[in-house]
N, C-alpha and C positions, 0 to 999 in steps of 0.2 A: 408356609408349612402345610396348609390344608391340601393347597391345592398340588405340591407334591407327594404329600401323602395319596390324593385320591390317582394321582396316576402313576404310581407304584405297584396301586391296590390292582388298577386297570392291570399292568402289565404281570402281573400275580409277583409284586417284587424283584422282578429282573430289570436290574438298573440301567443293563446296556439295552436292551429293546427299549426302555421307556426314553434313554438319552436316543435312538436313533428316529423314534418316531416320532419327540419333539425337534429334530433336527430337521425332520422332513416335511415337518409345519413353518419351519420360517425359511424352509426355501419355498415352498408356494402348495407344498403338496399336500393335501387333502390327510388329515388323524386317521389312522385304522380304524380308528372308535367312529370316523365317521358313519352314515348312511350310506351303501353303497349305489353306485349312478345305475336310473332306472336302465343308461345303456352304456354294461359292462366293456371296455377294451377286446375285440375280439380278434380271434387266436385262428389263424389258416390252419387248417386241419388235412388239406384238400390236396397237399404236396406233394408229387408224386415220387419226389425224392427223399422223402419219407425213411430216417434208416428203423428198420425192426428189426427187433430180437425176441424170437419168443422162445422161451427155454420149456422144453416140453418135458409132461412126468415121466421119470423111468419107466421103463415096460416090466414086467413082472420075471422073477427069473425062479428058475427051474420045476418040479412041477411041485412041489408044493404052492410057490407063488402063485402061478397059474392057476392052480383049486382054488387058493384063496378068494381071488379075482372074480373067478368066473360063479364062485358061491354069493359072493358080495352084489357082482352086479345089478341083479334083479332088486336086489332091496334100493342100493344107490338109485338106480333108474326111477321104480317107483316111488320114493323120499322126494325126489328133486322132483320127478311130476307133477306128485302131488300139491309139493310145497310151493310151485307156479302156477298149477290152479289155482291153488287157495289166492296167493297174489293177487293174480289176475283178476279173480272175481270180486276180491276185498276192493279191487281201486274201483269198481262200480259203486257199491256200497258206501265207501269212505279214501277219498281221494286220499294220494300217499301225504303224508305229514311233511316230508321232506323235501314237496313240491314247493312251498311259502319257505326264504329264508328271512327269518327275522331279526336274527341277532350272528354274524357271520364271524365274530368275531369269538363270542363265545363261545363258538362250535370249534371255532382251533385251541383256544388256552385248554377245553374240554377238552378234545382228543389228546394235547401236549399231557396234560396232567394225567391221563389213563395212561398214556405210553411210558411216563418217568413210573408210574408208580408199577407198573408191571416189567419192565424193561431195564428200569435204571435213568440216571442221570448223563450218562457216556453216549451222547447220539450225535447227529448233525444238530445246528444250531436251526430249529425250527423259525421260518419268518413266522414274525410274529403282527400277521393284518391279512386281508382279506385276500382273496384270488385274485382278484381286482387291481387291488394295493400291489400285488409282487408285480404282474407284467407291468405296471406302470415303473414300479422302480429298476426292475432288468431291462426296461427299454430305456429309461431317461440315462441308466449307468451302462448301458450296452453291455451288461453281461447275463453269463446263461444259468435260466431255470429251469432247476429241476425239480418235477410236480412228482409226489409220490400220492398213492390211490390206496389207502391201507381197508382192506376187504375183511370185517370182524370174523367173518364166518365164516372164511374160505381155508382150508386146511393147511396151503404154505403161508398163510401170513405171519403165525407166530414164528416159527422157524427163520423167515428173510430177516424179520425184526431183529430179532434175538442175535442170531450169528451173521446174519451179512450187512443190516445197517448199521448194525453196533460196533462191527469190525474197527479196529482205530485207524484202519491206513484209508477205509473208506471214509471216517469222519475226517480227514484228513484232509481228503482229495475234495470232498465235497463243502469245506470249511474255505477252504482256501480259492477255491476256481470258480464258483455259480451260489446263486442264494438257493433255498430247498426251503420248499412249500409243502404242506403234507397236513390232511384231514383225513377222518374217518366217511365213508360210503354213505355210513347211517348217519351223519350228517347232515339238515340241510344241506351247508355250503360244500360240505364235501358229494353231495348227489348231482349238485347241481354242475360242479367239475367232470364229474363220472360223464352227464348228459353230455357236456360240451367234447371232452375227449375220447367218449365213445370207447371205451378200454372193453376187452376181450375175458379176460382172465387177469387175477390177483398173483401175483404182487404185481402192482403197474407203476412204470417209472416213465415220464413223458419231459423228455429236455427241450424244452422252448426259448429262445432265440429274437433277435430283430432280422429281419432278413426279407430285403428288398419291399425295406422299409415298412414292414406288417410282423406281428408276432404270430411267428410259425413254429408251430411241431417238425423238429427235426432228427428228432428219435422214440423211439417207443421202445419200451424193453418189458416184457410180459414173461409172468413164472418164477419159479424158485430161480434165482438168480445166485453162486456164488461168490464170495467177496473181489476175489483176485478176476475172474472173467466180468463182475459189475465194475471194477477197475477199466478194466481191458476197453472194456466197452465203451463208455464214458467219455475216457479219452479219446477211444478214436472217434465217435460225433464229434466233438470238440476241435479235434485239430482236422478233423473234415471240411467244419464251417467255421473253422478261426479266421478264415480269407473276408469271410460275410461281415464279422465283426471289425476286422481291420479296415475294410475298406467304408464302411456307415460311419468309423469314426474319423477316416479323411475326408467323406464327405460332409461331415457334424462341422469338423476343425474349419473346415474350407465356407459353409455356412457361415459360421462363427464371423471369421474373417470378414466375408462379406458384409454380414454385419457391420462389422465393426465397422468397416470401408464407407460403408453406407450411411455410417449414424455417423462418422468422424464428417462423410461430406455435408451430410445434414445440418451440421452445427455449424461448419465454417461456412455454409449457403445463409447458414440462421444467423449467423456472425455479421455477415455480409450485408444480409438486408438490414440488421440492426444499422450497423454503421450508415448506410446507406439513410434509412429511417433518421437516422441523429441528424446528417448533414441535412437532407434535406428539412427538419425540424426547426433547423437551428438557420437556414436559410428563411422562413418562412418568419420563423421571430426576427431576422434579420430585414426583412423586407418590412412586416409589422411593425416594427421599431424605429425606421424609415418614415415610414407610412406615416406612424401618431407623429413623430418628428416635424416631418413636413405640413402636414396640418397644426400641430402647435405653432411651428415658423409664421403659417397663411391665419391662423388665428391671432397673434399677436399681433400681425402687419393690420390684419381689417379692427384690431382693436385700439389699436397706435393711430390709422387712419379713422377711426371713430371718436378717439379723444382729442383728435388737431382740430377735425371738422364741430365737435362740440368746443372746443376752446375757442376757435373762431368765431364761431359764433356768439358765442358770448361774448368775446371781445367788440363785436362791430353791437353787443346789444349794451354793452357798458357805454361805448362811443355816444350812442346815438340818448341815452338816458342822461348823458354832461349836461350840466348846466353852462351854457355860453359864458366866452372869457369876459371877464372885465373891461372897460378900458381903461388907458395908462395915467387918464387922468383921473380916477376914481380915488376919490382920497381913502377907501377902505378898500382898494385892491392890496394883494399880497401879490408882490414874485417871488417866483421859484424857480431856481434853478437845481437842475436832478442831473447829477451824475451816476449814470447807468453803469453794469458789470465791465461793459466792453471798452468803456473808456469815452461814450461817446456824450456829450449835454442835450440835455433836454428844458427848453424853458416856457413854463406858463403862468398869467396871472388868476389867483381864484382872487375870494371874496372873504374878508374875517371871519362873515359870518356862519361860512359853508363848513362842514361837517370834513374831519379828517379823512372819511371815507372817499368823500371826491375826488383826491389827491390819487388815493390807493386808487380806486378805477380809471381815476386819467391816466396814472402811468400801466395798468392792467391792459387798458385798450390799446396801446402801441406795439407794434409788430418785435422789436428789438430789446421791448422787457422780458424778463423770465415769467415763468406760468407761476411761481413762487417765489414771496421776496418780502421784504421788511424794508422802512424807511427811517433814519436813521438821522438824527441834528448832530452836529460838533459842537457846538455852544450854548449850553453844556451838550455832553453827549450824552443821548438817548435815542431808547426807539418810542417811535411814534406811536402811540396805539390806533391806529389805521380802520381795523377791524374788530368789531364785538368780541367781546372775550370776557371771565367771570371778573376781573378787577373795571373794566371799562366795556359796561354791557352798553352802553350808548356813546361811541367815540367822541371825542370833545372837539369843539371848533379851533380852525385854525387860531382865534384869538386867544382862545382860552388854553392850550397847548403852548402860547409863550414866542410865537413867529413874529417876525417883524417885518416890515416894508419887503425888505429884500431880504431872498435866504437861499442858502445854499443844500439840497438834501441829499443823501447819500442811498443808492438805489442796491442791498444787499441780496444775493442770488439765496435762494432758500430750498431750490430745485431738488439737490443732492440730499439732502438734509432727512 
């Protein structure tokens, strides 16, 4: 609520200036209320097609007029001498005030609020932001501004005001076809327009335009101007250079397009390299994925080849650690007979006295045992405890494990397991 309270305040209450000029903030354009740019949008002045209209003062009619005139003149002449001396010699002393514009902004709702209150509320719809601000928005909306130069001191000014702006078919004409810009002289921002448009005489009316691509002065209308011939007028600038404006906005639309054309190929090129980018991405983890693949493969083969080659070895180191067989006449030999996974026998004689482990590395060290296995009696059945473990930390001898002369043992694959 603050915050459109205070830009209400800005626009002295008029709710359609304040909706317009926050409308012209969210498409990109720069607040009225901004600072204006140290460099103003500048205006061709220099055209030599230039339409003018100067409406010049009656001439004096019969001879009373004529006396009056010719008694008047001397004082006229001397007044205005004078009063350009004194000017002139004042900007030595104290440069004119209305050289620094500071607040440009101010100086229009100011002049708007002297003109309602001396004129009324029945006018054109005054922009309501800087000089600046208008040609920006009559060139981005391609249509025409018309600048008025309202001169405080000049003797037709009240007069144009009163009966020829206030006219309704002129607020009409000028409501409906061109925005209308309009400050006072004594102004800053209104001197510093005066400087750039160079005007002759009050009441000044300068219709400005895009045209060949630059905002150009394409009419000038200077003097008491009447309602119906400032009609007259108007219109025909207007439809003079309605071709200018028709054709900047097939060029705009055709711009446009291109754009569009432009940024539609940019995306499906941007499209394009994406996809492009994926396959090739997804090629490259496809290779990568290969890649660790294959190396895992060539890692488990030299690790597969690293545990034959240490089982091997250990086998020929169990072999060669045996304790030599028996022989058959040894009345504390034991035979054994081992039937293996594959179906095949294996027979040796140990000693009573040798340790169940012996058995476990005799048949460890043969080529056609498994790398894991258990040894197994029928009679009764059981396993053998072979190997150390928390119930038989020191395996028991073949005597004491319960073997006889001759035995049969049963060689169980434990590989899987």
């Amino acid at each position: 609520m603050d915050q459109c309270r205070h830009t209400l305040e800005q626009h002295n209450w008029n709710i359609e200036a304040a909706v317009q000029d926050r409308l012209n903030e969210q498409e990109g354009v720069p607040s009225v209320f901004n600072p204006p740019p140290s460099r103003p949008l500048q205006v061709n002045t220099a055209d030599h097609r230039i339409y003018s209209y100067v409406v010049s003062r009656p001439q004096p009619r019969g001879l009373l007029g004529w006396g009056y005139y010719l008694i008047m003149l001397p004082f006229r002449f001397t007044y205005y001498t004078i009063l350009d001396i004194f000017r002139f010699a004042l900007r030595f002393i104290r440069p004119d005030p209305r050289s620094r514009v500071t607040d440009p902004v101010g100086d229009i709702v100011s002049f708007m609020h002297s003109f309602e209150e001396k004129y009324g509320r029945a006018h054109p719809v005054f922009y309501q932001g800087t000089y600046s601000q208008a040609l920006n928005d009559a060139k981005r909306e391609l249509r025409f501004l018309l600048v008025y130069l309202h001169g405080d001191d000049h003797q037709d000014s009240d007069e144009f005001c009163r009966n020829t702006l206030c006219a309704p078919e002129v607020i009409s004409l000028i409501n409906t076809r061109m925005l209308f810009w309009a400050c006072s002289t004594n102004k800053p921002e209104g001197y510093r327009v005066s400087q750039a448009l160079r005007e002759n005489t009050y009441p000044f009316l300068a219709m400005i335009m895009l045209k060949d691509r630059r905002m150009t002065v394409v009419g000038r209308l200077e003097g008491l101007i009447q309602p119906d011939d400032l009609i007259n007028q108007l219109t025909f600038i207007m439809d003079a250079n309605q071709t200018y404006l028709v054709s900047e906005r097939l060029e705009r639309e055709e711009r446009n397009q291109t754009q569009v054309l432009r940024q539609q190929q940019d995306e499906a090129y941007l499209a394009s390299l994406r996809a492009d980018q994926e396959k090739e991405r997804k090629k490259r983890e496809e290779r990568e994925r290969k890649r660790r693949k294959e190396e895992e493969v060539q890692q488990q083969k030299l690790a597969e080849e690293r545990r034959r080659r240490n089982l091997q070895e250990e086998k020929e180191r169990k072999l060669e650690c045996l304790p030599p067989e028996p022989s058959p006449d040894d009345p504390e030999s034991v035979k054994i007979i081992f039937k293996l996974p594959n179906d095949s026998r294996v027979e040796r004689r140990f000693h009573f006295s040798q340790s169940l482990t012996v058995i476990h590395d005799f048949l460890f060290s043969l080529k056609e045992s498994p790398e894991k296995f258990q040894i197994e009696a029928n009679f009764p059945r059981r396993v053998l405890p072979c190997i150390p473990s928390e119930e038989w930390p020191n395996p028991p001898t073949l005597q004491e494990a319960g073997l006889s002369h001759t035995e049969v043992l049963f060689v169980q694959d434990l590989t899987d397991e």
